[in-house]
MITOR-612132 format. One record per residue (C-alpha): residue number from 0; x, y, z; residue in three letters. Coordinates in steps of 0.2 Angstrom, whole numbers, plus 5000, padded with zeros to 4 digits. Example, Ala and Ser with C-alpha at 12.3 -4.5 7.8 and 13.67 -1.06 7.14 Angstrom:
// MITOR-612132
REC   pos      u      v      w   code
REC     0   5062   4978   5039    ALA
REC     1   5068   4995   5036    SER
// end
This chain:
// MITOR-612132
REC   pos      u      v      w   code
REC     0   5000   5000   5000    UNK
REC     1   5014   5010   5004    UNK
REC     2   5019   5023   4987    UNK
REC     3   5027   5040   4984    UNK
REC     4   5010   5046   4984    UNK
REC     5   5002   5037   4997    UNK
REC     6   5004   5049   5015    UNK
REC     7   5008   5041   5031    UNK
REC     8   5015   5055   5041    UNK
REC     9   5007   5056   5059    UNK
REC    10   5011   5068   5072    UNK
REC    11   5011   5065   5090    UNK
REC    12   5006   5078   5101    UNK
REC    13   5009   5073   5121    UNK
REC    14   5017   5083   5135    UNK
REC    15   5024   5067   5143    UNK
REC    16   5042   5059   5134    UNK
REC    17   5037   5043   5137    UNK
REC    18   5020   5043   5130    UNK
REC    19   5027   5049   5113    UNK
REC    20   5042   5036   5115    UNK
REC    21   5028   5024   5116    UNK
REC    22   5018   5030   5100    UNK
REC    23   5036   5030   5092    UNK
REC    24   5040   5009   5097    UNK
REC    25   5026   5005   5092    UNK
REC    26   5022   5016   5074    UNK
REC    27   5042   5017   5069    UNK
REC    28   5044   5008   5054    UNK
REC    29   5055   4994   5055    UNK
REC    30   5071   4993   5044    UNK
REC    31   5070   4982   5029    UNK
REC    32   5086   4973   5035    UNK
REC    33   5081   4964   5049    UNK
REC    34   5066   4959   5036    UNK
REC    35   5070   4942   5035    UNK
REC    36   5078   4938   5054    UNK
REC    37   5059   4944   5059    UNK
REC    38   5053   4932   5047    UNK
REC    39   5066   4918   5051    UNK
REC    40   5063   4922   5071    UNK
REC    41   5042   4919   5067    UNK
REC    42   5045   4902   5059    UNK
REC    43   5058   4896   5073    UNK
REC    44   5047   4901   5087    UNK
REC    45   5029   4897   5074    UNK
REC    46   5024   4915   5079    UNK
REC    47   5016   4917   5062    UNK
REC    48   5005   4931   5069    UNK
REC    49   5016   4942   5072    UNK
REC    50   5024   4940   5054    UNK
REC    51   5010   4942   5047    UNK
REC    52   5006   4959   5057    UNK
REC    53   5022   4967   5054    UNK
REC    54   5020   4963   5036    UNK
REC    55   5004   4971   5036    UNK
REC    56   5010   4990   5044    UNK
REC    57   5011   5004   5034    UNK
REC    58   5031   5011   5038    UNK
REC    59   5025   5027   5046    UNK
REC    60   5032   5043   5047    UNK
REC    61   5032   5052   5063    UNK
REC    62   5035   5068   5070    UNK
REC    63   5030   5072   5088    UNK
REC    64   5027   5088   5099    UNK
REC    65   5026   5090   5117    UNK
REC    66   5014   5107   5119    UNK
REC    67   4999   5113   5108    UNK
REC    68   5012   5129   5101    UNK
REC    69   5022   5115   5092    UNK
REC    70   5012   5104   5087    UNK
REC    71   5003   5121   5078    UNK
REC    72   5021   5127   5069    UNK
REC    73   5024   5109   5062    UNK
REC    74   5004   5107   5056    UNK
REC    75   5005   5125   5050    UNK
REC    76   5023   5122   5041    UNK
REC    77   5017   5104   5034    UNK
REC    78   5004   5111   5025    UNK
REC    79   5015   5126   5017    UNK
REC    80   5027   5111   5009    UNK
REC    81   5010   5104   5004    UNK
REC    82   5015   5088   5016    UNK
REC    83   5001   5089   5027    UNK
REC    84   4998   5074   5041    UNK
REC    85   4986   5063   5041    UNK
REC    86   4983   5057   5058    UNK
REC    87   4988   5067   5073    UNK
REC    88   4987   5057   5089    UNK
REC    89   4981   5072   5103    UNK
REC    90   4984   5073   5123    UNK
REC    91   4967   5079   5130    UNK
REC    92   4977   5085   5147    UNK
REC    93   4991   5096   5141    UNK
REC    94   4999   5114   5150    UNK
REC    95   4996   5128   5139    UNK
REC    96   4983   5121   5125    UNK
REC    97   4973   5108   5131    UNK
REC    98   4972   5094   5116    UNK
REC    99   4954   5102   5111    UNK
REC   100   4962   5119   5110    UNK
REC   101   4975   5114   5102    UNK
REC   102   4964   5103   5089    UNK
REC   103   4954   5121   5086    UNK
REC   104   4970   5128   5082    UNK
REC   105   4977   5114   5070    UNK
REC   106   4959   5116   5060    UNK
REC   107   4966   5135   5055    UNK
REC   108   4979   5127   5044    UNK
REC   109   4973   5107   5042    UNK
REC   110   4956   5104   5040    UNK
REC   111   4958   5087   5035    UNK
REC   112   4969   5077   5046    UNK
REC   113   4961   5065   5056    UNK
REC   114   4962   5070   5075    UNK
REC   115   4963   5055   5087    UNK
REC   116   4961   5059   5106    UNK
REC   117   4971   5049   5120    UNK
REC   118   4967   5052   5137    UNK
REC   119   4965   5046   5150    UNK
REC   120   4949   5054   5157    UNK
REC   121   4934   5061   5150    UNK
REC   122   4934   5082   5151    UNK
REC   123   4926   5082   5136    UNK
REC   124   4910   5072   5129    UNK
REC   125   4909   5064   5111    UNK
REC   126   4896   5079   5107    UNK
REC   127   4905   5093   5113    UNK
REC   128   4922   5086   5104    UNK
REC   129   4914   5084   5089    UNK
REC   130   4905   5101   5089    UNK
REC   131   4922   5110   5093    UNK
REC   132   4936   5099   5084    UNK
REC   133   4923   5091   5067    UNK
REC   134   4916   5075   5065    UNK
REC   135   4932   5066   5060    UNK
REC   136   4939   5062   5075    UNK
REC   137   4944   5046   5086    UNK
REC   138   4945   5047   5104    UNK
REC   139   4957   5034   5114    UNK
REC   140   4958   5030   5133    UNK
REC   141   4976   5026   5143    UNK
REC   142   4982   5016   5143    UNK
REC   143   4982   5008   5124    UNK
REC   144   4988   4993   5117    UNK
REC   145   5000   4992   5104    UNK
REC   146   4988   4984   5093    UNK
REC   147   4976   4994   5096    UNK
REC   148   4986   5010   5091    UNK
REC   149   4993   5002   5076    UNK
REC   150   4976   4998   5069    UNK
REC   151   4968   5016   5075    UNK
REC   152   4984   5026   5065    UNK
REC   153   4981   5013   5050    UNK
REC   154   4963   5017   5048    UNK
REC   155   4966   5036   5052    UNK
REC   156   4979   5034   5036    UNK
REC   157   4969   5024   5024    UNK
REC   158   4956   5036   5030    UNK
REC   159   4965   5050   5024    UNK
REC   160   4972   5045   5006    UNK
REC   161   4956   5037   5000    UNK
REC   162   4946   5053   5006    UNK
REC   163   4960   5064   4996    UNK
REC   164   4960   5051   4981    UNK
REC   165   4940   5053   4980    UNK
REC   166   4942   5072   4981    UNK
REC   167   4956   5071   4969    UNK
REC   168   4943   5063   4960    UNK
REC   169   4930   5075   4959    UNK
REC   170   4939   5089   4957    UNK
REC   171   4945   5079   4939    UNK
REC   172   4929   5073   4934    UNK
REC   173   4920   5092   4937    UNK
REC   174   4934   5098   4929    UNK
REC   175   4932   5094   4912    UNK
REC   176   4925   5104   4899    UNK
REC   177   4918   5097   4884    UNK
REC   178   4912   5110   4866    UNK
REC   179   4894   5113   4868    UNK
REC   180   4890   5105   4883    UNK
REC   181   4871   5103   4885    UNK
REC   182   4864   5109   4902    UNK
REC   183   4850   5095   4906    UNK
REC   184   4863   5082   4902    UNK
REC   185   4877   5089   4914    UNK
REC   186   4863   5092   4928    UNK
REC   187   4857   5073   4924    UNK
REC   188   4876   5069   4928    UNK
REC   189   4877   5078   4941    UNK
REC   190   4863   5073   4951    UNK
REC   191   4868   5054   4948    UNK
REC   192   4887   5061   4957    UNK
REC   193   4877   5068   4971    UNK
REC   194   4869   5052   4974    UNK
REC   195   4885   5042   4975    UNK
REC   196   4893   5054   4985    UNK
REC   197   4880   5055   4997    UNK
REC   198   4875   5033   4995    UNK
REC   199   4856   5036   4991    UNK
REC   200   4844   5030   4977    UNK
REC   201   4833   5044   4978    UNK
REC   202   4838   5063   4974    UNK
REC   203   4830   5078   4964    UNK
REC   204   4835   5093   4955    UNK
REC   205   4822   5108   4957    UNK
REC   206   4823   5127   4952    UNK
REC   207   4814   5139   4959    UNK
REC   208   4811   5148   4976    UNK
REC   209   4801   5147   4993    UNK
REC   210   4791   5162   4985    UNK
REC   211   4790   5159   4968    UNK
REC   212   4786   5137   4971    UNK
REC   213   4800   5124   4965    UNK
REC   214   4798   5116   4948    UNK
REC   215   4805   5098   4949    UNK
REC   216   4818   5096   4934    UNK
REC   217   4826   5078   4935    UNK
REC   218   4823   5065   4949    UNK
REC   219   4827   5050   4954    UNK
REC   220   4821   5033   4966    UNK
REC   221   4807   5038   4977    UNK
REC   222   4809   5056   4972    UNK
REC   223   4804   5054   4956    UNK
REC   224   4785   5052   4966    UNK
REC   225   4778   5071   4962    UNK
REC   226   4768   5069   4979    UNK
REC   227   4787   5065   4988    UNK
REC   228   4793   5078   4978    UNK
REC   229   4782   5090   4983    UNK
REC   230   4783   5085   4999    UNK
REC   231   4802   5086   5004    UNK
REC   232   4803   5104   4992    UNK
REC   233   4788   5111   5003    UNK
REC   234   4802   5109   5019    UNK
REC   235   4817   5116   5005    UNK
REC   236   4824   5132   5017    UNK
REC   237   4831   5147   5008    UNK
REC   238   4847   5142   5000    UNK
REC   239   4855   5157   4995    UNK
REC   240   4871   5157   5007    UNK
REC   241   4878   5143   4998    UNK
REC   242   4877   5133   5014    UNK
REC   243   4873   5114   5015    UNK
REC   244   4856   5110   5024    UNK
REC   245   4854   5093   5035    UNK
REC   246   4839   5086   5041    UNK
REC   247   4837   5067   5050    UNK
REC   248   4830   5061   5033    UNK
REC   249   4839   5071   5018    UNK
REC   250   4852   5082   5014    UNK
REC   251   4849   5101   5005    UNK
REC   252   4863   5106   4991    UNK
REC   253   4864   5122   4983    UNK
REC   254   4871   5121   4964    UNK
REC   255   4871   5139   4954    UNK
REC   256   4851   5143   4950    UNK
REC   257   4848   5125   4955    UNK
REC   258   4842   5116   4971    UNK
REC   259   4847   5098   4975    UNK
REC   260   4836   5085   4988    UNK
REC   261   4844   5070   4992    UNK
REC   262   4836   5058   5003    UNK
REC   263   4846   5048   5017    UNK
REC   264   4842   5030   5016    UNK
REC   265   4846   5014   5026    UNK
REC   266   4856   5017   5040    UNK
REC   267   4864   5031   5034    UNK
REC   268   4862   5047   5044    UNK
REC   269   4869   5064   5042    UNK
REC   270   4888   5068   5033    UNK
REC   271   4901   5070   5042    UNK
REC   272   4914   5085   5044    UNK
REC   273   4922   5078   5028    UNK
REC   274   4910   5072   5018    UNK
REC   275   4903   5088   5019    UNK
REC   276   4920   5096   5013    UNK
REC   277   4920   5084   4996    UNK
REC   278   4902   5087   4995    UNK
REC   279   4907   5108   4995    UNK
REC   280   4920   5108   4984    UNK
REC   281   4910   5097   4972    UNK
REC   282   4898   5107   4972    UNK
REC   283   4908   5121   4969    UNK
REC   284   4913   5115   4955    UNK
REC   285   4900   5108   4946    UNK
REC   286   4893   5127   4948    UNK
REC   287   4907   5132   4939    UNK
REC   288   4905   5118   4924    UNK
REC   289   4884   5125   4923    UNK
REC   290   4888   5141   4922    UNK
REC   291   4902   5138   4908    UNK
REC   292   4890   5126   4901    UNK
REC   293   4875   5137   4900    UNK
REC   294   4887   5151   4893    UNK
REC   295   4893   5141   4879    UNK
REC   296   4874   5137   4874    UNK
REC   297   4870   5157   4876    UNK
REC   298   4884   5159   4863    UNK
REC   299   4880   5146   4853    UNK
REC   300   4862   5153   4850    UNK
REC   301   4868   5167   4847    UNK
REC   302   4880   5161   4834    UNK
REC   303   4866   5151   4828    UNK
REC   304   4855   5165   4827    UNK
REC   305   4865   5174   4819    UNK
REC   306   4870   5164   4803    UNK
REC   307   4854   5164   4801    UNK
REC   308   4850   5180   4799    UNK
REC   309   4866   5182   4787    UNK
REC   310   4858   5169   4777    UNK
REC   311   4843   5173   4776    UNK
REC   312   4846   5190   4772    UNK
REC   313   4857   5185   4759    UNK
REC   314   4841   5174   4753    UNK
REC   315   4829   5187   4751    UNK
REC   316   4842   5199   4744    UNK
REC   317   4845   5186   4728    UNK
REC   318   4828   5181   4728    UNK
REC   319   4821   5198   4728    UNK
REC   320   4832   5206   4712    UNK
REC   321   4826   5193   4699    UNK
REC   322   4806   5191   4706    UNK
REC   323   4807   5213   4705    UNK
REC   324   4809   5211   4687    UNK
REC   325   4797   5200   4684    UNK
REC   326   4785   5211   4694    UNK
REC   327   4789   5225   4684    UNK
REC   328   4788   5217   4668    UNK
REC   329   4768   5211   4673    UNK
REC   330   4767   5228   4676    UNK
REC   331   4774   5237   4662    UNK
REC   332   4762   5225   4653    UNK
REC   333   4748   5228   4662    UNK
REC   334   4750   5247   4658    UNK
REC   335   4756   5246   4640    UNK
REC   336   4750   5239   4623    UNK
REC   337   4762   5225   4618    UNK
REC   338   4763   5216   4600    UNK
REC   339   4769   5197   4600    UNK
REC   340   4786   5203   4596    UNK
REC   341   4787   5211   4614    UNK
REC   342   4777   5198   4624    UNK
REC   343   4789   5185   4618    UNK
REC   344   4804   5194   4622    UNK
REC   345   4796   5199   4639    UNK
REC   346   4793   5182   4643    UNK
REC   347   4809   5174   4640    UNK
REC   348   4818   5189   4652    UNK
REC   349   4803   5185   4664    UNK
REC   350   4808   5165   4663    UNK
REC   351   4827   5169   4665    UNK
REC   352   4822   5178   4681    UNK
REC   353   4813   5163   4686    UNK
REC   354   4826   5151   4683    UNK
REC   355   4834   5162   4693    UNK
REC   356   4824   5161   4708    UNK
REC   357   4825   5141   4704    UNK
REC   358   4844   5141   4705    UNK
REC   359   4844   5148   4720    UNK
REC   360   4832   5138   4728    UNK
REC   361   4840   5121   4720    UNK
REC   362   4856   5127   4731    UNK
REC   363   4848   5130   4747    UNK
REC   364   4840   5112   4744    UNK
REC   365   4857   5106   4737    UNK
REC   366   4867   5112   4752    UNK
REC   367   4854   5108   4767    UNK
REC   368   4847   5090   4759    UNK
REC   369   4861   5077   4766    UNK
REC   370   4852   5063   4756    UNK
REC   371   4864   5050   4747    UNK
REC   372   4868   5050   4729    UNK
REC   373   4857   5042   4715    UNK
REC   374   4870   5034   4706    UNK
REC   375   4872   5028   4688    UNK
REC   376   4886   5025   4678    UNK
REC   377   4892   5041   4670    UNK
REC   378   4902   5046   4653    UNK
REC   379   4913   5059   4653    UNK
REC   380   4908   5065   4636    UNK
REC   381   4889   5064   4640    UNK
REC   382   4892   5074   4654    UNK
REC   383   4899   5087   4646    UNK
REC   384   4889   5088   4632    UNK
REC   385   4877   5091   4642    UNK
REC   386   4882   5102   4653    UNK
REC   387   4888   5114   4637    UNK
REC   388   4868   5114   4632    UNK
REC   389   4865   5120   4648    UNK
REC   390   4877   5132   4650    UNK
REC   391   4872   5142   4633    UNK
REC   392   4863   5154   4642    UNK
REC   393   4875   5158   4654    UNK
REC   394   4890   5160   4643    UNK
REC   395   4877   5174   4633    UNK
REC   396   4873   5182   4649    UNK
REC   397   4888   5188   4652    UNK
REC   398   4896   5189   4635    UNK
REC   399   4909   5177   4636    UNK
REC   400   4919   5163   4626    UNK
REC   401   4917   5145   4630    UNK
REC   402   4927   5131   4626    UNK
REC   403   4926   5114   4629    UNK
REC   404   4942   5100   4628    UNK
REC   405   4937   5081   4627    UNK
REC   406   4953   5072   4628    UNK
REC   407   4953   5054   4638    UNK
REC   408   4935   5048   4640    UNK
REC   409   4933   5038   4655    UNK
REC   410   4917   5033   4665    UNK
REC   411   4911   5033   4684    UNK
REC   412   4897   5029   4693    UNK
REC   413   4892   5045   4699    UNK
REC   414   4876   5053   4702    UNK
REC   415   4873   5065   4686    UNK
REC   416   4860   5077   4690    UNK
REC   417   4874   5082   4705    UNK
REC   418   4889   5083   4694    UNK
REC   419   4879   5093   4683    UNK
REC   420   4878   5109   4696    UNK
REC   421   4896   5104   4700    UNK
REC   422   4900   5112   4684    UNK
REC   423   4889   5124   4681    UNK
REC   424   4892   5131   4698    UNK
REC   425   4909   5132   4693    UNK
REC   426   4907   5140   4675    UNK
REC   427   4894   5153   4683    UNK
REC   428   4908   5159   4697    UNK
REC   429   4922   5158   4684    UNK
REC   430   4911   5171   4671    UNK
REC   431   4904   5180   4691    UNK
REC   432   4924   5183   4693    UNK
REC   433   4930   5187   4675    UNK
REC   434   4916   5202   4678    UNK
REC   435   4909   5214   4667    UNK
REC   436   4924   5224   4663    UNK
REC   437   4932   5211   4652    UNK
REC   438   4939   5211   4636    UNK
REC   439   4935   5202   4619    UNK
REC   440   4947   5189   4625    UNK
REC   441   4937   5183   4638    UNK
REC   442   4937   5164   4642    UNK
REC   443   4930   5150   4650    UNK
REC   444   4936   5132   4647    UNK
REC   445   4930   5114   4652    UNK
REC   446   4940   5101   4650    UNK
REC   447   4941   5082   4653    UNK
REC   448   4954   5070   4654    UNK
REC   449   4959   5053   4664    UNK
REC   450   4975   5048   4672    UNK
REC   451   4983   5036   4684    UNK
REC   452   4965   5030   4690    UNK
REC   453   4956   5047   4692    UNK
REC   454   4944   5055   4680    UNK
REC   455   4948   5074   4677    UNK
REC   456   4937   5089   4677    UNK
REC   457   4941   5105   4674    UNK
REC   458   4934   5124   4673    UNK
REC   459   4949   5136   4669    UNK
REC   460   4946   5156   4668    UNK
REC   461   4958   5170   4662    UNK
REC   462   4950   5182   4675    UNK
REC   463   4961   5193   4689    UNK
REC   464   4961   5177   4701    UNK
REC   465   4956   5173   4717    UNK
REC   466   4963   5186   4729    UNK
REC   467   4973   5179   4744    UNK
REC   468   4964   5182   4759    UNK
REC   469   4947   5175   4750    UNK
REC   470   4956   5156   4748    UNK
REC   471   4955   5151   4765    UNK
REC   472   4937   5152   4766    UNK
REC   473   4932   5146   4747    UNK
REC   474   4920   5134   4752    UNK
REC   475   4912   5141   4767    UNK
REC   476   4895   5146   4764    UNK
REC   477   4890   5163   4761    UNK
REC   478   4910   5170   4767    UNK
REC   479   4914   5173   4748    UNK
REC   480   4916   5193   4748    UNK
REC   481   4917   5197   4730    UNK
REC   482   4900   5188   4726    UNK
REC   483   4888   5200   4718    UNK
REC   484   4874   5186   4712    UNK
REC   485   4868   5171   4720    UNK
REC   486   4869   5163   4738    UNK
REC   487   4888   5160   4742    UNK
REC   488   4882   5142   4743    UNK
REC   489   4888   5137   4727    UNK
REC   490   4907   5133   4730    UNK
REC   491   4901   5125   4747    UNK
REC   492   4890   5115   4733    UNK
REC   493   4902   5109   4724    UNK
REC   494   4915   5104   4737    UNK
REC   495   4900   5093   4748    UNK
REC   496   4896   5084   4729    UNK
REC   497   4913   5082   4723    UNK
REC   498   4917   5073   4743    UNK
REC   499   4900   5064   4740    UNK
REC   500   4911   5055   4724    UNK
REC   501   4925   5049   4735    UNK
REC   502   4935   5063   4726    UNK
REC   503   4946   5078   4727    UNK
REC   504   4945   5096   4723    UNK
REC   505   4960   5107   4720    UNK
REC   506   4963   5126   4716    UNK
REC   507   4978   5136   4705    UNK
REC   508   4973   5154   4704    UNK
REC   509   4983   5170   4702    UNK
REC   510   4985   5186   4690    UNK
REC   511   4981   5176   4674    UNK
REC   512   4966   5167   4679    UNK
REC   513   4958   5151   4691    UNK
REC   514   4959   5133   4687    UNK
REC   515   4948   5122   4700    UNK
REC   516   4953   5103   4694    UNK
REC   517   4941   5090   4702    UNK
REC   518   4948   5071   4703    UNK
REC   519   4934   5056   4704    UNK
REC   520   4939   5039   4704    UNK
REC   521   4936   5032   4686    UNK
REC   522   4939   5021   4673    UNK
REC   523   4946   5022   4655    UNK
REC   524   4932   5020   4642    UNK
REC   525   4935   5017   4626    UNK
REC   526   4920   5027   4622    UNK
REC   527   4929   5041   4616    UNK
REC   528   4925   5045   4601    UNK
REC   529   4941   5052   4595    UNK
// end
């Protein structure tokens, strides 16, 4: 049992030298060289007991005092090396500081040692030592048995480090801080630590006030009962000191905006001094994970909240420029006289701007849907034939020159309606970036290609480039800052699709134009025409 972390220091406080020469034979550790003579004496004279209870003692570490005023400057400069005691042995009958004096003092500094009293006579009940030195305490009368000691300073000591370890404990598990930490799920943890803290079944979280009523949040055992609920939160006294409440029957903790009712149960009664200290400092920091917890949602709405106002603004602003023109189109007819030469011009503008309002509601779909792909298998030459019908439009929409490059064919199964709006997304940003203020030259190329496994896609522009600090958010919806059309979901689009397909998207870009090249596993087909 004995380690490096494990504490066995004692201290021995007695005014009489041969009491505390006493506590010394009989605690000393023995040295491990006369080990084996012990053990070689206990088989020659079969005194097995005694080997196997020397094996058993922990090799203590003793300091002694012979007043109270000592016995207070080696407490007080044990805990300032952090290597505090864990059992002090106490003379009731001392000059100066009596041993409950003395006990008082000690608490200033040590409030976890365990005190054992000797004495010989009873000046003090259990009650009134209790009430004065805490509840974990021993008391001892003269004279003692050796035994006797050895097994009272081994309790005190296990006592001790498992009470440390379990506080240890806690203070690890309250500790941790997890991203988005749900509220009701950490009070559900906690109340379940309460009750194995405290031993009980039954226990109940409750917010609210004596005023206001309590509204029963979680519960447990014979608490989850809303008639025992009621019941024990009707006696629930005003918690706002941050004090612990004990009744015979259940125990009162305060937690933040939240009120905790556990029941004693069985023979359990009442926590003692230390028990109440753990159950303090857990609860001290489990109000701190709650409030960090219920900071973290309060942000997150607000984050939340707020990309969607950003998104929805940037909805209604796209959706509102093409669906004004067809407005004002019905209403220039309504007002004017128009031949058939004007209504079919007018109504192939007022189609445009609904296919418009259709793209952009196909990429709010596209982005939000998560739904698997219909695959098929899929030629690289059928898929860009058609997406150069569908493109037509666009390249005369903004004016510019299209050019498409068939070289390896090759095939995949992909989903084509998908890889469709890969492309077009990326030929409408490519003619979006080249602008209005381009010259005859103006150029957008598709091409496709197959190598080493991969089948190659490719939308190449001779526009001014991406600019620098725009690349590191490309595909994150509705960053792109140089967008003037659209939703900013389109590059987000294409690189959820082009994951979809198991495959890889890259970018080259600067002063001479962009090339996004996307890589699919594929096959070589001998399909190509060429």
């Amino acid at each position: 049992m004995n380690g490096e972390s494990f504490n066995t220091r004692i201290l021995i406080v007695d005014d009489e030298e041969t009491v505390r020469n006493s506590f010394r034979e009989i605690l000393r550790p023995r040295r491990r060289q006369f080990a084996e003579l012990d053990r070689a004496g206990a088989e020659l004279f079969g005194d097995k007991q005694r080997e196997r209870r020397s094996l058993e003692v922990f090799e203590f570490e003793l300091d002694e005092a012979a007043d109270g005023h000592r016995a207070i400057e080696l407490v007080k400069a044990a805990s300032e090396a952090d290597r505090p005691y864990a059992a002090i042995f106490v003379d009731v009958r001392m000059p100066g500081w009596d041993g409950l004096e003395t006990v008082q003092h000690i608490r200033t500094y040590d409030q976890h040692a365990e005190i054992i009293f000797v004495t010989a006579y009873s000046d003090y009940t259990i009650d009134e030592i209790v009430g004065q030195a805490g509840a974990n305490v021993g008391y001892h009368t003269k004279p003692f048995a050796p035994e006797e000691i050895r097994q009272i300073a081994t309790k005190a000591v296990y006592d001790w480090n498992k009470t440390r370890s379990l506080e240890q404990l806690i203070r690890i598990i309250t500790r941790l801080r997890g991203d988005r930490i749900e509220v009701q799920s950490l009070l559900s943890n906690i109340l379940h630590q309460v009750t194995e803290l405290i031993g009980s079944t039954s226990a109940l979280i409750a917010t609210g006030s004596p005023g206001t009523g309590y509204r029963k949040l979680l519960a447990l055992g014979a608490l989850a009962d809303d008639e025992v609920a009621s019941e024990y939160l009707g006696e629930l006294p005003p918690l706002t000191d941050g004090r612990i409440y004990q009744t015979e029957h259940s125990i009162y903790l305060p937690l933040h905006k939240y009120n905790i009712v556990a029941l004693f149960e069985g023979k359990r009664r009442r926590l003692n001094s230390d028990r109440l200290y753990m159950m303090q400092l857990f609860l001290e920091q489990a109000t701190q994970v709650v409030q960090n917890a219920e900071l973290q949602e309060q942000v997150l709405r607000q984050e939340q909240l707020s990309a969607v106002g950003q998104a929805v603004s940037m909805i209604a602003h796209d959706l509102r420029s093409p669906l004004s023109g067809v407005i004002s189109l019905v209403e220039l007819m309504e007002r004017t006289g128009y031949d058939q030469h004007d209504l079919e011009r007018s109504f192939r503008e007022i189609k445009t701007a609904l296919y418009s309002v259709m793209d952009i509601v196909t990429d709010i779909l596209d982005f939000t849907r998560k739904g698997e792909l219909s695959r098929s298998l899929i030629s690289s030459n059928d898929l860009l034939e058609q997406v150069e019908v569908g493109l037509r439009d666009i390249f005369a929409q903004f004016g510019i020159q299209s050019r498409i490059e068939r070289h390896e064919a090759f095939t995949f199964l992909g989903d084509d309606s998908k890889m469709r709006r890969v492309l077009t997304n990326l030929v409408r940003n490519a003619c979006e970036a080249i602008g209005s203020n381009h010259n005859a030259d103006a150029q957008v190329t598709i091409r496709s290609d197959y190598a080493d496994g991969y089948g190659i896609l490719q939308v190449a522009d001779n526009g001014p480039g991406i600019p620098e600090n725009a690349l590191e958010n490309l595909y994150i919806p509705f960053a792109g800052s140089s967008k003037h059309e659209g939703t900013g979901l389109g590059l987000a689009i294409v690189e959820h699709f082009v994951k979809a397909h198991d495959g890889l998207i890259e970018i080259e870009t600067g002063e001479h134009g962009t090339v996004f090249t996307i890589k699919i596993p594929a096959d070589h087909s001998a399909l190509n025409p060429d």
